[in-house]
GUDRENTI-27284 format. One line per field, with one value per residue: residue in three letters; z, x, y of N, C-alpha, C in turn; residue number from 1. Coordinates in Angstrom, 1 decimal. Each point is the difference from the previous one (the first is absolute). Last residue first. Layout:
N
residu = [ALA|...]
n.up = [Z|...]
n.east = [X|...]
n.north = [Y|...]
ca.up = [Z|...]
ca.east = [X|...]
ca.north = [Y|...]
c.up = [Z|...]
c.east = [X|...]
c.north = [Y|...]
num = [NUM|...]
This chain:
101
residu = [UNK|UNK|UNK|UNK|UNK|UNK|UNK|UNK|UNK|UNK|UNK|UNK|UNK|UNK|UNK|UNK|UNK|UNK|UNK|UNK|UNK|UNK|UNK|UNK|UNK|UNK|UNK|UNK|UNK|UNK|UNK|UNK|UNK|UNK|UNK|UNK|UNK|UNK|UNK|UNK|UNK|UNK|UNK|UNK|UNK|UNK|UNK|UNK|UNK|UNK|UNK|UNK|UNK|UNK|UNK|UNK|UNK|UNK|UNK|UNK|UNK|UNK|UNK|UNK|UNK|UNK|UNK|UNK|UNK|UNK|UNK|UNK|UNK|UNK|UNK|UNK|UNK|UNK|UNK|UNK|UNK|UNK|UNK|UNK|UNK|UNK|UNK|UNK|UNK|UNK|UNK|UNK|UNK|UNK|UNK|UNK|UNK|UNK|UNK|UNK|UNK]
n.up = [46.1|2.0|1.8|0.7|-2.5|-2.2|-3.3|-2.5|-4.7|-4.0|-4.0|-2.3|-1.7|-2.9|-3.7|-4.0|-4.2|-4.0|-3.9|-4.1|-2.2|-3.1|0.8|2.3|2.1|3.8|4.1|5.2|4.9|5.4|4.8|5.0|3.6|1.5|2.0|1.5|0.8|1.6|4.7|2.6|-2.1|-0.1|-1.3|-0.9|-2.7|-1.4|-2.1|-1.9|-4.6|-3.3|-5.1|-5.0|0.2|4.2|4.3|5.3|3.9|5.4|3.9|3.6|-2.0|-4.4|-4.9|-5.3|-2.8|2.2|0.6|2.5|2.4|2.9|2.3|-0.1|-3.9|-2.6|-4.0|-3.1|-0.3|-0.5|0.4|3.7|4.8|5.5|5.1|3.2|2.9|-2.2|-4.3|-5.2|-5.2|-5.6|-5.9|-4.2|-2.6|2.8|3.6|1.8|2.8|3.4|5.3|5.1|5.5]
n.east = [-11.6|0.2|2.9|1.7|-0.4|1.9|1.5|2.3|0.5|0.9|0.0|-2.2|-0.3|-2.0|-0.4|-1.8|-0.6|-2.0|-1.9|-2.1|-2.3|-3.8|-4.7|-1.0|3.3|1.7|3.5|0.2|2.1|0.5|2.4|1.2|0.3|2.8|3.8|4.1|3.7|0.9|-1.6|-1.2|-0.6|-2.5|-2.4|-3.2|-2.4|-2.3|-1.7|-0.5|-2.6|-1.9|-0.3|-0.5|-2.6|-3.0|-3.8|-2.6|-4.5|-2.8|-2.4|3.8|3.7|3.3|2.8|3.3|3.8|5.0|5.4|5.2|4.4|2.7|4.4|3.3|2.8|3.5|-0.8|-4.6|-4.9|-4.4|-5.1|-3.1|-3.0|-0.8|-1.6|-0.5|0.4|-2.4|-2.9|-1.5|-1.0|2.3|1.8|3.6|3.9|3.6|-1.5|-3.5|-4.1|-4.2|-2.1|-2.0|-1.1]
n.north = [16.1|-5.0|-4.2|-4.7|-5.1|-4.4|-4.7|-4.5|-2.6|-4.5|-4.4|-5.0|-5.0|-4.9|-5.2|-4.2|-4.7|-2.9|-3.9|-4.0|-3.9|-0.4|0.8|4.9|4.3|3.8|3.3|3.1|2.3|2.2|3.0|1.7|4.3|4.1|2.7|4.1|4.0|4.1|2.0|4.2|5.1|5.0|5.6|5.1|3.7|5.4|5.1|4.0|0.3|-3.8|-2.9|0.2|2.2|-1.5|-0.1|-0.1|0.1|-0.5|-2.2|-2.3|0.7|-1.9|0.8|-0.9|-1.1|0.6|-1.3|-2.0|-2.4|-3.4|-4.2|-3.5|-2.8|-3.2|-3.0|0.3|-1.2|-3.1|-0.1|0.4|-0.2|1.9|2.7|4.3|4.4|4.4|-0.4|-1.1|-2.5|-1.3|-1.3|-1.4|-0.2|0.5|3.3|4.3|1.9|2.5|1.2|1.6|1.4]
ca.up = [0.2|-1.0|0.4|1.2|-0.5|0.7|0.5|0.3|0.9|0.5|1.1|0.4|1.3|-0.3|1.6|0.9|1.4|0.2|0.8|0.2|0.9|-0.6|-1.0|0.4|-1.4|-0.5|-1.3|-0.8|-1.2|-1.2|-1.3|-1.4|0.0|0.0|-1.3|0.6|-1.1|-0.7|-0.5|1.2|-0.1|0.0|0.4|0.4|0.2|-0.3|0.5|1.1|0.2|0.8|1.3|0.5|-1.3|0.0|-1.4|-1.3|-0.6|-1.4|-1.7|0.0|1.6|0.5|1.6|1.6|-0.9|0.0|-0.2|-1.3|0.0|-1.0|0.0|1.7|0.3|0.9|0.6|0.0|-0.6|0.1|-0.6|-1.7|-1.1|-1.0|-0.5|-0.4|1.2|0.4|0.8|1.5|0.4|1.5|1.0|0.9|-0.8|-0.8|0.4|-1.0|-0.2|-1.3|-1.2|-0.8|-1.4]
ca.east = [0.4|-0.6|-1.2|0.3|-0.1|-0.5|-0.3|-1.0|0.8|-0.8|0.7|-0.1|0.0|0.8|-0.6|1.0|-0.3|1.5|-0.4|0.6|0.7|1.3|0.3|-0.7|-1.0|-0.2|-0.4|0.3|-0.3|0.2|-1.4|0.2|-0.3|-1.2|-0.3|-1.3|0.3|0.5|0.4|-0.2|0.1|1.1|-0.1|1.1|-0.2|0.8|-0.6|0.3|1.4|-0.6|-0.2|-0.3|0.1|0.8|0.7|1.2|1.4|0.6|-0.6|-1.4|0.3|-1.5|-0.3|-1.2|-1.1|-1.0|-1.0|-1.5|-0.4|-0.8|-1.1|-0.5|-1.1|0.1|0.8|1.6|0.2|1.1|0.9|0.1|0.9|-0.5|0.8|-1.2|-0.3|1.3|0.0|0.4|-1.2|-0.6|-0.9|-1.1|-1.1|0.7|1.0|0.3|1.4|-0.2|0.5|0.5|0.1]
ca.north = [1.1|0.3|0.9|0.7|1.4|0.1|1.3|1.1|0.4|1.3|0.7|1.4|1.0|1.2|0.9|1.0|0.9|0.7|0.7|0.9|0.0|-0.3|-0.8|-1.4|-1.1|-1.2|-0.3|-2.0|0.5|-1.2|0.2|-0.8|-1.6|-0.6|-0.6|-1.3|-0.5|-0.2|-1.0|-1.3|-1.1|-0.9|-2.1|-0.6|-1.2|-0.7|-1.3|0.2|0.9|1.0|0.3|-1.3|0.1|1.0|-0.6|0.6|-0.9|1.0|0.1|0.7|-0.1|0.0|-0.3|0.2|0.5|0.0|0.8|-0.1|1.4|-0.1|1.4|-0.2|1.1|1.0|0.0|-0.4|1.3|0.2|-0.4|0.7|-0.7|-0.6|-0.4|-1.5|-1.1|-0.3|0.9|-0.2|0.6|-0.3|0.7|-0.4|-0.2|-1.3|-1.0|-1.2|0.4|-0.8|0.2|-0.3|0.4]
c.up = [-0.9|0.7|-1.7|0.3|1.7|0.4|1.1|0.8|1.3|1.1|0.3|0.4|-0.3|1.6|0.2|1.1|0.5|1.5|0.6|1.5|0.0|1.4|-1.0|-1.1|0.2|-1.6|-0.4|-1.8|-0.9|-1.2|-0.6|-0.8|-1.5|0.1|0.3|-0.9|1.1|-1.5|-1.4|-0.6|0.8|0.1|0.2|0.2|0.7|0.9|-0.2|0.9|2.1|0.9|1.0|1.2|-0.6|-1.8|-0.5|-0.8|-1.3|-0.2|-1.1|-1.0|0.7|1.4|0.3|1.0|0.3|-1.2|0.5|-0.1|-1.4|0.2|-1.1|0.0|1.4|0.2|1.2|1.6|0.1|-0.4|0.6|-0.2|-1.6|-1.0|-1.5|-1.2|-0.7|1.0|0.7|1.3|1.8|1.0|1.4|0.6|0.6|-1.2|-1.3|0.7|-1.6|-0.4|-1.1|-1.2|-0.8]
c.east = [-0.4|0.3|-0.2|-0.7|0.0|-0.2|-0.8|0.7|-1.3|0.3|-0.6|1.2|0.4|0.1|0.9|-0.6|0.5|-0.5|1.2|-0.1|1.1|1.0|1.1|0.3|-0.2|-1.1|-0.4|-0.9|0.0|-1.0|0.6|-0.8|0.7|0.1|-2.1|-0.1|-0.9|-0.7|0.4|1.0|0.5|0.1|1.2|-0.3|1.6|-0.3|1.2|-0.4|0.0|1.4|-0.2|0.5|1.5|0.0|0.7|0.4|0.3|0.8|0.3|-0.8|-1.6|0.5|-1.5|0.0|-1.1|-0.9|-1.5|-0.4|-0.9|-0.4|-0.6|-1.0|-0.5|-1.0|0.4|0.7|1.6|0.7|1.0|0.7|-0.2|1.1|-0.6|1.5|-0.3|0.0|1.4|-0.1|0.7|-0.5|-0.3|-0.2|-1.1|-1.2|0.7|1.3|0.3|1.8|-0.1|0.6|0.4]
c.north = [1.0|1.4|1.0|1.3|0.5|1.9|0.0|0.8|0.6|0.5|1.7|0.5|1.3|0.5|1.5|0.7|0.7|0.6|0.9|1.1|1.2|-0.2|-0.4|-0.9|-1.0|-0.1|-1.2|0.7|-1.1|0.2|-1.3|0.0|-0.4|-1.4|-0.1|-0.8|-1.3|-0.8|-0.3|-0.9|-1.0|-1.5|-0.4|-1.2|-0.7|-1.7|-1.0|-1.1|-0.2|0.9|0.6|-0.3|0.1|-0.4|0.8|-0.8|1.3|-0.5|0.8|-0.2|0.2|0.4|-0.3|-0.2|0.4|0.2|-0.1|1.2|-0.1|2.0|0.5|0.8|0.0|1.3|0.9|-0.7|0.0|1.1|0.2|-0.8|0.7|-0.9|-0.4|-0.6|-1.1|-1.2|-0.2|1.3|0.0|1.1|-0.6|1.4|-0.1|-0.1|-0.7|-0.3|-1.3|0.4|-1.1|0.2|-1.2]
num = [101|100|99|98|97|96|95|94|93|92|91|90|89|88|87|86|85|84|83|82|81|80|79|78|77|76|75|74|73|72|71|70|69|68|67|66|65|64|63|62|61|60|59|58|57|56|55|54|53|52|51|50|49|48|47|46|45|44|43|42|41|40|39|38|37|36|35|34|33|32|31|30|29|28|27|26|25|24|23|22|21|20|19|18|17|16|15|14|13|12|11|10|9|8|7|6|5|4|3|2|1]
């Protein structure tokens, strides 16, 4: 069975057992208890309006607190030698969904 769960504004598409990466999520969070936006089980799927009653989404949280890759970021104007450079890291927690219900 799968599910369509939100996260942090995002939409993800998980089944149970499947790890993933969301937004950073507070502090001390060990256990996630979701709504469901859609099941798929099989070929009969449920859209819930706006979720799917009785359908619940368990996770728990692996890791805390991953960073992403480096992203860089160069500001340049040609011809005035002008140029700036930054670099950014994602932070991001992963889950890991324990069973859909």
């Amino acid at each position: 069975m799968k599910a369509v769960i939100k996260v942090g504004g995002k939409q993800y598409l998980v089944a149970e057992k499947e790890t993933l990466l969301v937004d950073l999520l507070p502090e001390g969070t060990k256990e996630l208890t979701l709504d469901a936006l859609l099941t798929v089980d099989g070929e009969k799927s449920v859209l819930g309006t706006p979720t799917v009653k009785g359908v619940k989404v368990s996770a728990k949280v692996v890791e805390p607190l991953v960073k992403g890759d480096k992203i860089r970021v160069i500001r340049y104007k040609s011809k005035k030698r002008v140029h700036k450079e930054n670099g950014h890291r994602q932070k991001y927690s992963q889950i890991e969904v324990t069973s859909i219900k």
